[in-house]
SELUMMI-561636 format. One record per residue (C-alpha): residue in one letter; x, y, z. Coordinates in steps of 0.05 Angstrom, whole numbers. Layout:
N
  r      c1      c2      c3
  A       X       Y       Z
...
This chain:
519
  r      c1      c2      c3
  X     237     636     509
  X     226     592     454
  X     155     582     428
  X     123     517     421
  X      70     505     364
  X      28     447     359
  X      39     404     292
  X     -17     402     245
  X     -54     333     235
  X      -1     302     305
  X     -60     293     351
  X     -71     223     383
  X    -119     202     422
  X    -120     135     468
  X    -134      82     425
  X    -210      49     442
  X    -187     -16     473
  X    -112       3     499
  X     -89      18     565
  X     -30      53     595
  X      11      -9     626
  X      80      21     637
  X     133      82     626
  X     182      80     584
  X     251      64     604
  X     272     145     588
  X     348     117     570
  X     322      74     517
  X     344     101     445
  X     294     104     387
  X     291     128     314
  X     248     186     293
  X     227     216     227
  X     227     286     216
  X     187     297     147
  X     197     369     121
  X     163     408      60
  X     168     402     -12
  X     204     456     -51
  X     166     484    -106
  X     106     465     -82
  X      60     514    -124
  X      98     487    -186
  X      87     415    -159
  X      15     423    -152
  X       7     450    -221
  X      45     385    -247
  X      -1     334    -206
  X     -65     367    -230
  X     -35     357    -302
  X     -23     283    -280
  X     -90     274    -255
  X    -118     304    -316
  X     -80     241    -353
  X     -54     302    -405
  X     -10     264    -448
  X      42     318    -451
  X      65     294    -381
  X     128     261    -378
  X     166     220    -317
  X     210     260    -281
  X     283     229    -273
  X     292     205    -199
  X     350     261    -201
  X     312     316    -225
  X     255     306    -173
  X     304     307    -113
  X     328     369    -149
  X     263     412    -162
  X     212     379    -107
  X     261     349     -53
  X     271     385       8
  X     310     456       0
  X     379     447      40
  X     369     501      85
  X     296     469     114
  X     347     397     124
  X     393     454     156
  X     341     476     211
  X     324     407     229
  X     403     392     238
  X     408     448     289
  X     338     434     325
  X     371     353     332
  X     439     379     354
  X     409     427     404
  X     375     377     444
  X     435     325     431
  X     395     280     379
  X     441     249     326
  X     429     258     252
  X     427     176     220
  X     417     201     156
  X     371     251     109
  X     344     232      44
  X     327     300      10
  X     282     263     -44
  X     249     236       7
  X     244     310      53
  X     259     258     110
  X     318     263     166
  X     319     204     211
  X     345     227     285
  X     364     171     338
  X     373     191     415
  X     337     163     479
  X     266     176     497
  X     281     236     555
  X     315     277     489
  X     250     253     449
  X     194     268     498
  X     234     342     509
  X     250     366     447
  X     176     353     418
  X     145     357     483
  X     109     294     483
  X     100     245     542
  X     115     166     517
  X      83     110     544
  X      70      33     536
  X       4      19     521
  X     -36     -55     511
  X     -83     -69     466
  X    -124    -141     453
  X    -110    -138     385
  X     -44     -99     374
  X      -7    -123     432
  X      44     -73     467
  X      60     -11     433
  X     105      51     455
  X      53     105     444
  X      27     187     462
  X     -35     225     465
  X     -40     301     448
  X      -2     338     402
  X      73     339     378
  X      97     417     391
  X     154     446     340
  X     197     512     356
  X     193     573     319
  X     242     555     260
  X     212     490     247
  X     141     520     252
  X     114     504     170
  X     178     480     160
  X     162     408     194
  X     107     370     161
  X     108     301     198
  X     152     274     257
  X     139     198     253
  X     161     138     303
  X     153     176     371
  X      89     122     373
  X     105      56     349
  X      36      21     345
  X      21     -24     281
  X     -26      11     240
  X     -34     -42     184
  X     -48    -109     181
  X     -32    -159     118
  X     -91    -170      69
  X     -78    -243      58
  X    -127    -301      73
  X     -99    -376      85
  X    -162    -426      55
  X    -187    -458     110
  X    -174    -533     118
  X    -257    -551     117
  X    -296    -553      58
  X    -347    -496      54
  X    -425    -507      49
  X    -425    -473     -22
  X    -401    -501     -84
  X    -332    -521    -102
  X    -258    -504     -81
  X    -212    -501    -142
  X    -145    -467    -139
  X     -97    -432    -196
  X     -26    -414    -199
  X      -9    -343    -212
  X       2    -357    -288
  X     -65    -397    -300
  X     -99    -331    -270
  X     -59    -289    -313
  X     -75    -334    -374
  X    -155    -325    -352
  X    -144    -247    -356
  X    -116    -258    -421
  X     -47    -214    -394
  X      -5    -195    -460
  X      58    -238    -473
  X     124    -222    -437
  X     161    -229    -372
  X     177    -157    -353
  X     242    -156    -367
  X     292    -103    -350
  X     234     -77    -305
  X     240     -76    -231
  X     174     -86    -184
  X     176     -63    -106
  X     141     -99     -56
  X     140     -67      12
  X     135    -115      72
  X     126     -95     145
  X     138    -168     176
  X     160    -232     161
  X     202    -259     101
  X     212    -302      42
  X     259    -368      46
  X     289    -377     -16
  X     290    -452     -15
  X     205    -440     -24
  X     215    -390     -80
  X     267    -439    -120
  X     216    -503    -124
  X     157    -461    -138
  X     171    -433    -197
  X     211    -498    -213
  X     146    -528    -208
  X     113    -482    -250
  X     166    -485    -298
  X     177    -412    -296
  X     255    -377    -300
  X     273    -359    -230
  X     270    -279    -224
  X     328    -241    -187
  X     293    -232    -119
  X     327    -174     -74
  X     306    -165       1
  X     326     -93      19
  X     319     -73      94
  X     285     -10     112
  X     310      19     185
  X     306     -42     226
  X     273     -87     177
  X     307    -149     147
  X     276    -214     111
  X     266    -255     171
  X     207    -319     158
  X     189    -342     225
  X     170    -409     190
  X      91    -394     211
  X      55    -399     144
  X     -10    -363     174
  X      36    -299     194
  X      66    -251     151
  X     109    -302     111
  X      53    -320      78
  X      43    -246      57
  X     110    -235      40
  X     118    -311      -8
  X      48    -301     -28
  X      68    -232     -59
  X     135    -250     -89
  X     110    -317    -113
  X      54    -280    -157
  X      98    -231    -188
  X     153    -271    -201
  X     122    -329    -231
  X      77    -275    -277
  X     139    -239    -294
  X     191    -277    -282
  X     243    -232    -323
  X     236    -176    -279
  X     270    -161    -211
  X     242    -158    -147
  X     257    -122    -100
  X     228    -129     -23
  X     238     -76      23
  X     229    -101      95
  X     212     -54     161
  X     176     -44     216
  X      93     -44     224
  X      93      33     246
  X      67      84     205
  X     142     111     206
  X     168      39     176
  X     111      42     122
  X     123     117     102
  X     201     106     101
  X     197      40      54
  X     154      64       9
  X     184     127       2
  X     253      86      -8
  X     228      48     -53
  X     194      99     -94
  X     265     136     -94
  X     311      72    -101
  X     352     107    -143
  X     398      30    -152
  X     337     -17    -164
  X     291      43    -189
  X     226       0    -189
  X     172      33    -239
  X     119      -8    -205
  X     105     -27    -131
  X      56     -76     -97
  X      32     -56     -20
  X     -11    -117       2
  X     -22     -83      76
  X     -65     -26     105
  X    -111     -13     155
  X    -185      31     165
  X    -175     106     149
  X    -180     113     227
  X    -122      85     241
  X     -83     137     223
  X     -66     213     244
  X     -76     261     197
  X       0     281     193
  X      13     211     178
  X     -40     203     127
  X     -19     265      92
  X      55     247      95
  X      46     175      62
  X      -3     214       2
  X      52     258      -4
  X      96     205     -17
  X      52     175     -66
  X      46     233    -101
  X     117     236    -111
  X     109     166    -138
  X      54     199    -188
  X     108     245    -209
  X     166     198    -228
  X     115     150    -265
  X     115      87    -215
  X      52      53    -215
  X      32      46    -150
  X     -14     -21    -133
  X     -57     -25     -64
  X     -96     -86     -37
  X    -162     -54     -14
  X    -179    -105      43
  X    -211    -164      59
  X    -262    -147     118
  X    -323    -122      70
  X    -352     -45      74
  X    -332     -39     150
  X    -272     -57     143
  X    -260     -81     211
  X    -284     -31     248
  X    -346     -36     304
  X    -385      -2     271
  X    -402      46     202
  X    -364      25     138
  X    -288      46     128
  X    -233      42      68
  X    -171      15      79
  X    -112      69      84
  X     -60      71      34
  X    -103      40      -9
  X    -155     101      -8
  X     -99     152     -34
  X    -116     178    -100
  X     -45     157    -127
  X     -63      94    -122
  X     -96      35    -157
  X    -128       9    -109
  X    -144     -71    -120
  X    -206    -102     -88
  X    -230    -176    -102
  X    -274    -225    -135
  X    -292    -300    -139
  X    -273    -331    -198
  X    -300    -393    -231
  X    -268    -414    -301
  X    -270    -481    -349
  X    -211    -493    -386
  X    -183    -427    -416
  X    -245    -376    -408
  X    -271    -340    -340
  X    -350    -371    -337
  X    -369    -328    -279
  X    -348    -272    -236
  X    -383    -242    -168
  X    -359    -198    -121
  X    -308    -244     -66
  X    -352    -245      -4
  X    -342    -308      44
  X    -381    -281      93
  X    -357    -249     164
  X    -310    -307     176
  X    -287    -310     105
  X    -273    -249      85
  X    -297    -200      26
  X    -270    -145     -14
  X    -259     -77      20
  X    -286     -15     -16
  X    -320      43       6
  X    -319     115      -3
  X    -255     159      37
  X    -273     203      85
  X    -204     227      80
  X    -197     252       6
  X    -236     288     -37
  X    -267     252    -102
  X    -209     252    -154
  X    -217     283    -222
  X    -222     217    -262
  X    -284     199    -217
  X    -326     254    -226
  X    -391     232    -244
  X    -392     169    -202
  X    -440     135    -158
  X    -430      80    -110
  X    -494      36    -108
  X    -517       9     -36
  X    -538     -63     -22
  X    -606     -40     -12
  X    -590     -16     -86
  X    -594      57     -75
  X    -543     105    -118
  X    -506     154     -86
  X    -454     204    -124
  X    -391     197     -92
  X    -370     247     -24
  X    -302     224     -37
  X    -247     185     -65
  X    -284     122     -83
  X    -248      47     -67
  X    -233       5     -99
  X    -207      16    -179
  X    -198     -54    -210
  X    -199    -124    -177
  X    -179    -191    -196
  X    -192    -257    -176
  X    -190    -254     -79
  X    -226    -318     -53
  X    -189    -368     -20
  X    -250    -411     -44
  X    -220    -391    -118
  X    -150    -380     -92
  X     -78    -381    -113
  X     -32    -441    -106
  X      33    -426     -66
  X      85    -449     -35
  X     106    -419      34
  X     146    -451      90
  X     152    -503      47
  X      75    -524      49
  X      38    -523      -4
  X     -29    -473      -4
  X     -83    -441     -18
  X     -88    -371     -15
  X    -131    -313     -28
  X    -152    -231      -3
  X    -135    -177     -42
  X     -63    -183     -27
  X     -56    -226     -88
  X     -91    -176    -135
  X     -39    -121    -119
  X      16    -161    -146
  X     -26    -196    -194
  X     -39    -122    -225
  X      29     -96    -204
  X      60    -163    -256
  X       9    -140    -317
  X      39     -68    -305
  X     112    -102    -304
  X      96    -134    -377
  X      62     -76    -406
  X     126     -22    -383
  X     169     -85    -411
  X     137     -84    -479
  X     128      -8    -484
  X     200       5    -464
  X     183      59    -416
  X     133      63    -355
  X      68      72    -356
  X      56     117    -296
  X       5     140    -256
  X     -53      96    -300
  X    -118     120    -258
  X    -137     172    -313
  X    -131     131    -368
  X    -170      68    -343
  X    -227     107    -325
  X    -233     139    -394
  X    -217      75    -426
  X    -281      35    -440
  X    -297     -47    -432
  X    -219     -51    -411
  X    -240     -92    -353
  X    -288    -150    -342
  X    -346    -112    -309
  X    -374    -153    -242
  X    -447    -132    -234
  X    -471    -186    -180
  X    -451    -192    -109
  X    -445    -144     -56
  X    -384    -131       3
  X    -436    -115      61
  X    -459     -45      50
  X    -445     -36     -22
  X    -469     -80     -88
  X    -439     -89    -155
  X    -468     -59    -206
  X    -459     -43    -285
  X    -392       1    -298
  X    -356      22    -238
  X    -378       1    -158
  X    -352       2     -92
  X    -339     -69     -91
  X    -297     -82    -149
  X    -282     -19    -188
  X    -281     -11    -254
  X    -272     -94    -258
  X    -230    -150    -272
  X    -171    -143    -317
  X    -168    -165    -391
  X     -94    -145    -400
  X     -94    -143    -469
  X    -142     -86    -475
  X    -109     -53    -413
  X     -40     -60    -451
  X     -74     -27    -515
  X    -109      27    -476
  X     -46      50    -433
């Protein structure tokens, strides 16, 4: 008799909204994740809290000494082997950095070997989705071995944090627009064009045509970069030729970092919108041991809420490991206000709420010639869109924001219950937007999708100009004084702006030449 334990963090419950319309088709084959412990993980913590603490003594671990000393132990891999094999599910491949083993077979061998029942649900904003309620159940010998088993469900838990301008002119003053390096040239980013550096994007729709990418920068009379699409699982750079879908994510993204650093290489790793395609990219990117990015842009996310907790605690994990081999991580922080989308309460968007990550909410910027003139918080109202930021229910307040209040709109200060969102922000409104080229149409863009690669191309020149990366930078900012351009007016719904760091906008605007001296 073989016991059955439940898995930590794997319970679902029916989505508000969806409805069971169908069973699966129990001969249809699928791709699961099996996410096991870290090795060492005593020793690991130790070196994260060190990282945290922004000790100086800390360096980057090689990509081949982390797989070594924090990857997944062989025999742990082993036991998942035998568990696949004994219910006939085939091994695709493991990644031991990664502590991931990817097992194909049809839904029957699914639903019995982690005794789940998979159905199609609907949803009026998600569509159709393969998905479960309850609990995933391991054996005995996988019991605290098995941290995460990802896929079973395949609903989308992010959406892309990107905002088209709207074709009519707004009641309140002026639309102007920028390219990437006019807005870098405003944030007075240090010279350079990140050369020899390599910046990930991860992607969970949509693609890039490279006929776009060749006559912008042409136009902007920028080198082209070396753009790389790397598919993820199923993924693969695929534009649908809809400028208002993910294409104009994906173009807006690599458009901003390769015209800001155009020496550097990009890499784009395409997959799936399922919290086991997001986990899997980033985690390949973050261990691409042949493009080995040391800084990586995520422009997509969605409420805390969202997510299970195994899934949650399996993408930290992951950007922990990030933490560890000094990649800069960069997060858009979401462009529906305090709630963040949901009906009601306020939310942070999820991965940008991990305390790996610098998390990038927005502003409105308005400028004459060279100099910024004014700054607020972006807020467009409910149809427009505003910055996401918040406070986590999910994670604990990190070391570096100790001390910190977030300030309400009714201006009340609050010390912070947890991880507070966002860290920095840069220039969001499509009012104020970006000028790009996607499908071969010219526009205007904005959200905080364009300050993640915005920030995630200052991090490429400053790691270009040092020689070496510049990590996990979260410590250092926030000790670093008057590194950013402080936004004190505006507000995101439920939170204002306020003098040093706020809810809305962080610590501030960049002024890369300070940020370059402090890191």
């Amino acid at each position: 008799m073989v016991n059955k334990h439940p898995l930590p963090g794997s319970e679902r419950k029916a989505e508000e909204g969806s409805k069971v319309v169908g069973q699966c088709d129990p001969s249809e084959r699928i791709e699961v994740f099996v996410m096991v412990r870290r090795q060492q993980q005593a020793q690991f913590n130790a070196l994260m809290s060190r990282i945290e603490a922004g000790d100086p003594g800390v360096k980057p671990l090689s990509r081949e000494a982390f797989a070594k000393d924090y990857g997944a132990a062989p025999e742990d891999l082993a036991k998942v082997k035998t568990f696949a094999a004994a219910h006939g599910l085939t091994v695709v491949r493991e990644d031991p950095a990664a502590r991931s083993v990817l097992l194909s077979g049809t839904i029957a061998q699914f639903q019995s070997a982690f005794a789940v029942k998979l159905e199609h649900y609907e949803h009026h904003t998600t569509g159709q989705f393969r998905g479960r309620t309850g609990t995933i159940s391991v054996p005995d010998d996988l019991h605290g071995v098995v941290e995460a088993v990802l896929g079973l469900d395949n609903r989308p838990p992010a959406r892309p944090h990107f905002r088209i301008r709207p074709p009519f002119q707004p009641a309140k003053g002026h639309q102007v627009s920028f390219t990437p390096p006019q807005i870098a040239a405003l944030y007075q980013y240090p010279q350079g064009d990140g050369s020899g550096q390599c910046v990930g994007i991860v992607e969970l729709g949509g693609g890039y045509n490279t006929s776009d990418l060749k006559s912008y920068f042409a136009s902007l009379g920028v080198g082209s970069p070396t753009v790389k699409s790397v598919g993820v699982d199923q993924g693969s750079n695929q534009p649908s030729g809809d400028p208002s879908g993910p294409d104009g994510e994906v173009t807006l993204d690599v458009e901003i970092v390769g015209s800001i650093a155009p020496g550097a290489t990009v890499a784009v790793y395409f997959t799936q919108n399922s919290d086991a395609g997001f986990i899997d990219a980033v985690s390949r990117a973050i261990h691409d041991t042949t493009n080995k990015p040391s800084v990586i842009s995520i422009s997509w996310g969605g409420p805390e809420s969202n997510w299970t907790s195994q899934s949650l605690q399996a993408f930290n994990s992951a950007l922990q490991s990030a933490a560890a081999l000094g990649v800069t991580v960069c997060v858009a922080s979401g462009d529906s206000g305090s709630s963040d989308g949901v009906s009601s309460g306020n939310e942070v968007d999820f991965p940008s709420s991990s305390p790996y990550v610098l998390a990038c909410g927005g502003t409105n910027l308005t400028a004459s010639g060279t100099s910024i003139t004014h700054e607020v918080v972006w807020n467009d109202g409910s149809q427009g869109g505003a910055t996401g930021g918040g406070v986590s229910r999910a994670f604990p307040v990190p070391v570096w924001q100790q001390g910190l209040s977030s300030t309400s709109a009714k201006g009340v200060k609050m010390p912070l219950s947890g991880r507070g969102v966002p860290d920095v922000a840069g220039d969001a409104s499509p009012v104020t937007g970006y000028s790009v080229l996607i499908d071969g149409t010219q526009t205007v863009v904005g959200g905080t999708s364009a300050v993640a690669p915005l920030w995630a191309a200052l991090i490429a020149r400053i790691n270009a100009a040092k020689g070496q990366p510049v990590g996990f930078i979260n410590p250092k900012l926030y000790k670093a004084a008057g590194v950013c351009n402080d936004i004190t007016q505006g507000n995101n719904g439920s939170y204002e702006a306020s003098v040093g760091w706020d809810a809305c906008t962080g610590l501030g605007s960049p002024n890369g030449q300070k940020v370059a001296a402090a890191l």
